[in-house]
N, C-alpha and C positions, 0 to 999 in steps of 0.2 A: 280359382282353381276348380275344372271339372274332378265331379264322381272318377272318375276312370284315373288323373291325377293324382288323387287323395288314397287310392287303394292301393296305386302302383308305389307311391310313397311308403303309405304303412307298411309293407309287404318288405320294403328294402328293410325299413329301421328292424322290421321285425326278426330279419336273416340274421341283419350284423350285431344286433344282441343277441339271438340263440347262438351264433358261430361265437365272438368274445365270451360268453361264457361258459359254452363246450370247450373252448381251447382254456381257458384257467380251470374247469374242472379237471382236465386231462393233465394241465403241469403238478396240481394240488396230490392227482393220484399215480404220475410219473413220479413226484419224488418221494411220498410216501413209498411205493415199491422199491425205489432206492434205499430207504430207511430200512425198513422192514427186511429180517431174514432171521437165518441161526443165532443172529445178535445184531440190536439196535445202532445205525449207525449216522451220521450228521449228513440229510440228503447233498450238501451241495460241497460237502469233503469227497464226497462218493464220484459226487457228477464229474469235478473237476480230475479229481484224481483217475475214475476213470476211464475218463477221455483220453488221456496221458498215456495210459498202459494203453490204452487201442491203437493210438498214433504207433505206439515203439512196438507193438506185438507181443508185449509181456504181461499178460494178463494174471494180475491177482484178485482179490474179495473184490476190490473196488469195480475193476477192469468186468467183470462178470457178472455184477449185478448191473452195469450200465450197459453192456451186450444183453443180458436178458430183456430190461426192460424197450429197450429200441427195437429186440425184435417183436414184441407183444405190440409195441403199436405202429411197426410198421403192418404186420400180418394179420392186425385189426382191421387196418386203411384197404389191406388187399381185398382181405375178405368182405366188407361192406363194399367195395367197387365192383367186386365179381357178382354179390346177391342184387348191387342196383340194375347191372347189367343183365343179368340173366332176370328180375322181375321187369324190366322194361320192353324187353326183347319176348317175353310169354306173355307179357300183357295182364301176369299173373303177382299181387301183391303178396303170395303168401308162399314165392318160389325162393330158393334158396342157392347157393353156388353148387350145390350136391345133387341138383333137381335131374342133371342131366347123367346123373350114375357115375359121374367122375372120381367120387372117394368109392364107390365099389369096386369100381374098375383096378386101382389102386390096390387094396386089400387083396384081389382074387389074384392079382400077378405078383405080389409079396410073398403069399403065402404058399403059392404055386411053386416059384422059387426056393421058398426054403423047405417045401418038401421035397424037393428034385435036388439041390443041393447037398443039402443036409450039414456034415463036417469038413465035407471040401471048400464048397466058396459062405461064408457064412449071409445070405442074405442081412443082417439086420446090421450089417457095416454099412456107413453110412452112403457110401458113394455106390453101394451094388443097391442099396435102398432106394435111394434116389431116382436110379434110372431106372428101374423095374414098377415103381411105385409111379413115376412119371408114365412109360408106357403106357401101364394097364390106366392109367386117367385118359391117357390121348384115345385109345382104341375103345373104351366106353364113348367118349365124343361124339368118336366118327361110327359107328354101332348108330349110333344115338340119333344122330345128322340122316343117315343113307335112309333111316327108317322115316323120318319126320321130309323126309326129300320126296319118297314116295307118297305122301298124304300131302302136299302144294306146301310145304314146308311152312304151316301156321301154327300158331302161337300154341292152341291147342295140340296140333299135333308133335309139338315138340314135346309138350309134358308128356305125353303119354306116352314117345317112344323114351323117353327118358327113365319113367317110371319100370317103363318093361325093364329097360337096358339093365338099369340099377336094381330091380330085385334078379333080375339071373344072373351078375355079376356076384352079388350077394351069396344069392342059392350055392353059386359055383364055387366061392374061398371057403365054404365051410365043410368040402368032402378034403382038400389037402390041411386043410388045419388038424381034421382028425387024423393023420398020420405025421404031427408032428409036435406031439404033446412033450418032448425033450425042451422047447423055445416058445410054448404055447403062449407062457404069461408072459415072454420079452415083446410077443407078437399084438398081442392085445394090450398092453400098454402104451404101443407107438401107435394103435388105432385109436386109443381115448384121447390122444393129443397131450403135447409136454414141451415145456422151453426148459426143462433140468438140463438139456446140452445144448446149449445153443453156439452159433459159428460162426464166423465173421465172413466166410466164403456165405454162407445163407443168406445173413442178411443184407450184403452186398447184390446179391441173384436176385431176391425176394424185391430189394429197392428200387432196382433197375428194372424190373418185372412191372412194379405198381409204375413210374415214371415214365414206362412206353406205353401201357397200357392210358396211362390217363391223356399221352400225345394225343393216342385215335380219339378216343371222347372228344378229346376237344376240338380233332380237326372234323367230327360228324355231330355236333352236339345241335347241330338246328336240326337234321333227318331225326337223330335218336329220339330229341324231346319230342317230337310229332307224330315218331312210333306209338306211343302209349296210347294218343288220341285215336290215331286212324294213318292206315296204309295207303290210301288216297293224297292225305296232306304229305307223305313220303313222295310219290311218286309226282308231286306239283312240283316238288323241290328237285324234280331230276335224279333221284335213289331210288334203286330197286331196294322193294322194302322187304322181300327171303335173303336176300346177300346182308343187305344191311345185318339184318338176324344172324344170320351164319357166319360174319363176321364178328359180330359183336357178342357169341353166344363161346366161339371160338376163343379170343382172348380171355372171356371169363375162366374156359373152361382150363386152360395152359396155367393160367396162375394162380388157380386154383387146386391144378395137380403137383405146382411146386408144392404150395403150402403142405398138402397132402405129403407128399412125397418126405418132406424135411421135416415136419411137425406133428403129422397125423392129423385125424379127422377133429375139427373144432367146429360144434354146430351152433347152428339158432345167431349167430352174428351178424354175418353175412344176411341174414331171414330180419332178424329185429333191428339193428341199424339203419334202414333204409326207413321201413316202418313207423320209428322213433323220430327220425326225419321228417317226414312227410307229415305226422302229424300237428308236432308242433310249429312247423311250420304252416301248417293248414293250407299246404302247397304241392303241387309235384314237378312245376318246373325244375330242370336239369342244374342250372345257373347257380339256384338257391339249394336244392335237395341235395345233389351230390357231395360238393365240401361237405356239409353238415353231417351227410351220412359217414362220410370218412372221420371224421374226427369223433364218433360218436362210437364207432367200429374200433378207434384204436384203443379210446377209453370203455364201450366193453370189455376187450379183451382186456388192457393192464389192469382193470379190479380184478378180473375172475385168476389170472395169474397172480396178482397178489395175497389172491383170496387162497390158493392151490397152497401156495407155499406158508401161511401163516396160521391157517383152521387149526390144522391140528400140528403139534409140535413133533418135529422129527421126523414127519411123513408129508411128502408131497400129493399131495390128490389133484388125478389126473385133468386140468385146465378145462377140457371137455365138459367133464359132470357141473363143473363151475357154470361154464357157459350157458350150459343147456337150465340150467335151473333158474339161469338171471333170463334165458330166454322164452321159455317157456309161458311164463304169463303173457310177454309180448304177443304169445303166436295165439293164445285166447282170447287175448284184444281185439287184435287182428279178427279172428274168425266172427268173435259179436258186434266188429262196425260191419265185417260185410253182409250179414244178416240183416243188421240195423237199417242200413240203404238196400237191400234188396240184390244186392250184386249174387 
């Protein structure tokens, strides 16, 4: 057996034991989450039971801790597919699904909203949420896109019209939040991110959302993996590699304004899942990286929502401050490899 044999070998075993034991981490802390709440209860009384209430639409304790936890690790899997996509497509390890101002975007047309509103249509119902919150993510996008179109629409120039996009998006929700301090803390609550309501119409959208989204991957997964190397090995394979981007930058950015939209902003997942990937696999093809980063995204999220609702007793803390705390070292990781190799 050649060198080249023997790596491509280890490399496999190496996949299907990090993915076999992200996926038994992920069920050990699915049904903990299931256990875990106002009062301790027997995960797979939980599971079974309910399943049963979600089939018939009658949801009790049961029925609502197994919607919560399905949507944490569906909208984990989202979120790590949107940050693989949006780091492969910048060429940038340390970008995130947010990178392209899509949760600002978001925020500034909510808030817009419920200052122009007011007691007439309440923004923070879920379905005026929704589309307002989706908006304002798509038109950050395209903001974001026109400007990165004028600079040859490269990898660099995406971040930066991103960057712009997302702090004037920013700058711009914080003049109507000051005139509507009536809903200020309901407003900023759905901005730290929260599964306390979660909805079976959600996580049926969010499912189907991750399941179209992962079709394209796989129907461009030879151009994508060859983006990160070089825009030449794109175009041997017959792919424009700015469309490629702009499509693959696009899907990020749509399912990640659901998330937005239905959950609020959950950071550093989408950012250290990919990361958490890549390393221990000591890999970045697509093949290997991806599952792993999904599975790795859903169990970020279900700890830090487990973590939200059991820290402290009687009070849910916002899923967010979770995230961002389990993320956070990741992204100092992150910064001293790319120092370390000179990137």
């Amino acid at each position: 057996m050649s060198s080249l044999e023997i790596f491509v070998s280890w490399r496999k075993r190496r996949f299907l034991t990090t993915l076999t034991l992200s996926v038994i981490t992920l069920a050990i802390f699915f049904l903990t989450h299931l256990s875990l709440g106002y009062s301790v209860m027997n995960p797979l009384n939980v599971l079974f039971s309910g399943i049963t209430q979600l089939i018939t639409g009658s949801l009790g304790i049961e029925g609502y801790r197994v919607l919560r936890a399905l949507t944490a690790v569906v909208v984990g899997a989202t979120l790590a597919l949107s940050g693989y996509l949006m780091q492969l497509s910048t060429k940038n390890p340390l970008a995130d699904p947010y990178i392209l101002g899509v949760s600002s975007g978001a925020l500034f047309t909510v808030s817009l909203t419920l200052s122009i509103s007011g007691y007439v249509l309440h923004p923070l119902m879920i379905g005026v949420r929704t589309i307002t919150a989706f908006l304002g993510g798509l038109i950050a996008y395209l903001a974001t896109l026109f400007i990165a179109s004028k600079a040859g629409m490269s990898p660099t120039s995406l971040v930066l019209a991103g960057v712009a996009v997302g702090t004037f998006f920013y700058s711009a929700s914080l003049l109507p939040q000051y005139f509507i301090s009536r809903d200020i803390h309901k407003l900023i609550a759905w901005s730290m991110g929260s599964f306390v309501s979660p909805s079976t119409d959600a996580l049926i959208l969010m499912t189907s959302a991750l399941l179209s989204t992962m079709s394209y991957v796989f129907y461009v997964r030879h151009p994508l993996n060859n983006l990160q190397v070089s825009d030449d090995f794109v175009k041997q394979l017959g792919w424009d590699p700015a469309r490629l981007r702009r499509y693959s930058t696009l899907l990020a950015s749509l399912i990640t304004s659901f998330t937005v939209a239905w959950f609020g902003v959950i950071g550093f997942v989408g950012l250290a899942a990919p990361h958490i990937a890549r390393r221990i696999l000591k890999s970045s093809e697509l093949v290997f990286a991806l599952p792993t980063s999904l599975i790795l995204g859903s169990t970020l999220l279900t700890v830090s929502d487990l973590l939200s609702k059991v820290l402290v007793a009687g009070v849910e803390i916002p899923v967010n401050v979770i995230a961002s705390m389990i993320g956070a070292p990741v992204l100092a990781l992150a910064i001293v490899e790319l120092r370390k190799y000179g990137s």
